[in-house]
C-alpha positions in Angstrom: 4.8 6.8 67.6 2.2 4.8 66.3 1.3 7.6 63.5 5.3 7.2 62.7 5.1 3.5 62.2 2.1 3.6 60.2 3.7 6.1 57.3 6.8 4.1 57.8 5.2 0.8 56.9 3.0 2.7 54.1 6.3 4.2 52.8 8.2 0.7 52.4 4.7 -0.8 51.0 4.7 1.9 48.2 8.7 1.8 47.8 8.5 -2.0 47.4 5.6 -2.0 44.6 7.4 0.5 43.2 10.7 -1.8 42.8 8.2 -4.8 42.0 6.8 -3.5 38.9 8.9 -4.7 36.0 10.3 -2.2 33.3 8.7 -2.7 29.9 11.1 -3.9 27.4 10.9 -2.3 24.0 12.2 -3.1 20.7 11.2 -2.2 17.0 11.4 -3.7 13.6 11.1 -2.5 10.2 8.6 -3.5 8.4 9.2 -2.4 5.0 12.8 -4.4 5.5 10.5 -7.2 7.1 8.1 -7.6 3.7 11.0 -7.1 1.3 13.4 -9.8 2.7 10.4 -12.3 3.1 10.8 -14.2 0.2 7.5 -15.6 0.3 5.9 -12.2 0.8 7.6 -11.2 -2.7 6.4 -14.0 -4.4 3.1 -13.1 -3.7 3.6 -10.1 -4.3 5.2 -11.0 -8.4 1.9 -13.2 -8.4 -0.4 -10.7 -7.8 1.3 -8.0 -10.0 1.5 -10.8 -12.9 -2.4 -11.1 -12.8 -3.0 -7.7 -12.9 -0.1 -6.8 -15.8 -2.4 -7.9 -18.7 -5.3 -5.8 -17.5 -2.4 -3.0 -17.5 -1.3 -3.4 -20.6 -4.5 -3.0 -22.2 -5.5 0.4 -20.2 -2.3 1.6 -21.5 -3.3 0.5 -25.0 -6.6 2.2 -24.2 -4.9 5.4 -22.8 -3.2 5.8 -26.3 -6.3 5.2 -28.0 -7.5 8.3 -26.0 -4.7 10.2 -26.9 -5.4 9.3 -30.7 -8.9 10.5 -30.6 -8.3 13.7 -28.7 -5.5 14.6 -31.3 -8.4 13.6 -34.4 -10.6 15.6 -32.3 -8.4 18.7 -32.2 -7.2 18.1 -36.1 -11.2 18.1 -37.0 -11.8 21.2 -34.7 -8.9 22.8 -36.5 -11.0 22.1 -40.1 -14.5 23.2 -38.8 -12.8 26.6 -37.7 -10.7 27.4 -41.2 -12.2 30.5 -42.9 -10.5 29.4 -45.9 -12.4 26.0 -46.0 -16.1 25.7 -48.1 -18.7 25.6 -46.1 -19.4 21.8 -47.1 -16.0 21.2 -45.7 -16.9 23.0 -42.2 -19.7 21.3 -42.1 -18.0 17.7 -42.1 -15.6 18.8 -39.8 -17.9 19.6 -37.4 -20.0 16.6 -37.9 -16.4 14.7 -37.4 -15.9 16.7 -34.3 -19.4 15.3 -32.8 -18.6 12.0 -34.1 -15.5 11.7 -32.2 -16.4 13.5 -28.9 -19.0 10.5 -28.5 -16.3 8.5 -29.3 -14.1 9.9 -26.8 -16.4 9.4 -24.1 -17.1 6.0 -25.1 -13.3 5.1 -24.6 -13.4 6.8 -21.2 -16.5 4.7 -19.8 -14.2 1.7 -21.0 -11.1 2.9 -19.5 -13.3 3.7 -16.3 -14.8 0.5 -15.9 -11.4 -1.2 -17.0 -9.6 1.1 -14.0 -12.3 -0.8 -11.9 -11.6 -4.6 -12.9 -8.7 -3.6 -12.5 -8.5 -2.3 -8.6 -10.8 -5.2 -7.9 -8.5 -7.7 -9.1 -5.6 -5.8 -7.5 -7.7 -6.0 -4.2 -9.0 -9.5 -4.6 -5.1 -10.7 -4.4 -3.9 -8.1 -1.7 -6.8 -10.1 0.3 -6.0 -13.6 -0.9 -2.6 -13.6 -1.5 -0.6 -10.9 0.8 -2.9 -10.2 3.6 -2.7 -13.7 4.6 1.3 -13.5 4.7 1.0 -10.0 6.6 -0.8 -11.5 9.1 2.5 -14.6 9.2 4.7 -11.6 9.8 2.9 -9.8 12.6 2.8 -13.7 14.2 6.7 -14.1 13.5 6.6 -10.5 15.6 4.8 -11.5 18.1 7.2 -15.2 18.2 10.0 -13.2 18.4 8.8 -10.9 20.9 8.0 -13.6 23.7 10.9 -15.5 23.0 13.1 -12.2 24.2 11.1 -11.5 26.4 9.9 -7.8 24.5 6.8 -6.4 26.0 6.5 -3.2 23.0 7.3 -3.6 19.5 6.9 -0.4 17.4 7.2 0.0 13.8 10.8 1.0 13.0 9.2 4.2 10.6 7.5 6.0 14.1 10.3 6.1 15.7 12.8 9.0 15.8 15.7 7.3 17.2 16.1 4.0 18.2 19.7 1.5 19.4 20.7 -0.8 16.7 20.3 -3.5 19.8 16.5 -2.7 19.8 15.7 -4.3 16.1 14.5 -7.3 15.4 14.0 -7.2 12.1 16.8 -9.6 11.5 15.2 -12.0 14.2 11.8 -11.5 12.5 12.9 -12.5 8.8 14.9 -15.7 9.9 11.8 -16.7 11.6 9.8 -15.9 8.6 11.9 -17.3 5.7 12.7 -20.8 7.9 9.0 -21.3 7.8 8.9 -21.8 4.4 
């Protein structure tokens, strides 16, 4: 009798913890939607893309310089190679060909280090300028999280299916865009 109590008490001590634990709640939001419909995010974001557009512009002024050389290049290369040409005529070409090879590469050191001023400065205002209002959104997240009492938020994108009543997205971007 006594074993039979004990497995009875141990079996309404394991069935009541069971029913004590609480259900996580999830929800998710989509992040993408999030960025795009923060209006302060996209102003950043035209900020950031306006410093670097000049630096742009002149690598694509740059690329077409390339593209000029190379077709000199190939036009000199063309000459050099003609049977019918003198030999004097050969020999400029090919002297014209060397000229502009070291001139090619010249243009492609520039166009490298441009590429790389111009990452940097991309960087320097996806630190200074967005990261800080990424970090706004994951807190508007969070906010919106405690104040529905949502233990899991998942981005929206690793989910396969999710109930319209699980996003918050909407929730999130009022939260976001009042703050402003």
């Amino acid at each position: 009798m006594k074993k039979i109590t004990t497995i009875f008490i141990t079996s309404l001590l394991v069935v009541s913890g069971l029913l004590a634990q609480k259900t996580p709640v999830m929800a998710v939001v989509d992040v993408q939607r999030v960025l795009n419909d923060y209006s302060a995010f996209q102003a950043a974001v035209q900020k950031v893309r306006g410093s670097v557009a000049g630096v742009e512009e002149e690598m694509q002024k740059m690329q077409a310089n390339l593209e000029t050389i190379v077709n000199q290049g190939r036009a000199a290369e063309t000459k050099a190679k003609n049977p019918a040409a003198s030999e004097e005529a050969q020999a400029e070409a090919r002297a014209e060909v060397a000229r502009l090879q070291q001139e090619l590469q010249q243009a492609q050191m520039e166009l490298q280090q441009f590429r790389q001023q111009a990452q940097q400065l991309a960087q320097q205002g996806q630190q200074t300028e967005l990261a800080p209002l990424q970090e706004k959104a994951v807190e508007a997240v969070q906010s919106v999280a405690e104040s529905k009492g949502i233990d899991i938020v998942v981005p929206k994108n690793a989910v396969i299916y999710n109930s319209d009543a699980m996003e918050i997205s909407d929730a999130v971007i009022a939260v976001l865009n009042a703050s402003n």
